[in-house]
N, C-alpha and C positions, 0 to 999 in steps of 0.2 A: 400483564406481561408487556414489555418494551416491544414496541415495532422495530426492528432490526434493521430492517428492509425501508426505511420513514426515504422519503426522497433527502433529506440534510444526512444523514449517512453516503447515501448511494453517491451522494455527493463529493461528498468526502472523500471516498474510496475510489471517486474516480480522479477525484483529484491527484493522491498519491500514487496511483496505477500512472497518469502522467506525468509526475513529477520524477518517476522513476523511468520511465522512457525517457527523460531528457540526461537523467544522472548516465544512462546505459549508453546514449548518444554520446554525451562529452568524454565517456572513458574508451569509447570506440573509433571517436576521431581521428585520433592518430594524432594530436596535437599535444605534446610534452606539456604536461602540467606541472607545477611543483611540488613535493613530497607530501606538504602538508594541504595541498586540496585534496588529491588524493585519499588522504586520509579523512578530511572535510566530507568528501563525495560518499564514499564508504561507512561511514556513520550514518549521514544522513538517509541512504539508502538504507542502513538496516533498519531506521527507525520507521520508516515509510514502508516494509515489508512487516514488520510488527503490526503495525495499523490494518494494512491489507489483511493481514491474518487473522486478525481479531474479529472486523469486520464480516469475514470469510465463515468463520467458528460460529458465530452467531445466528447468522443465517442457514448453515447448515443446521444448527438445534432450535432456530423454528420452524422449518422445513419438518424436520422431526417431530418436533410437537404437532402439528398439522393433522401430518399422517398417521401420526397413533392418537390422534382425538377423536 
């Protein structure tokens, strides 16, 4: 079985948890950006919420496996 939890994921994961605080920053600033960052930021955000959640799923089914082994 794959260690989920390996320190180069957690890594990972936290990479994208702050790359996503910075996207939530720049659309919270209040600084008029143009249509298509906007759309730029939005994309990339979801792609980086995809990863978190993969990341997230993983971890919870070897948590799981854990505890019913």
């Amino acid at each position: 079985m794959t260690n989920l939890c390996d320190m180069n994921n957690q890594q990972s994961y936290d990479a994208a948890l702050a790359q996503l605080h910075e996207i939530l920053a720049q659309l919270e600033g209040g600084t008029p950006l143009p249509m298509e960052q906007y759309v730029a930021l939005a994309r990339k955000a979801k792609s980086l919420i995809e990863e978190c959640r993969a990341y997230l799923v993983g971890v919870e089914q070897e948590i799981e496996s854990l505890v019913n082994s």
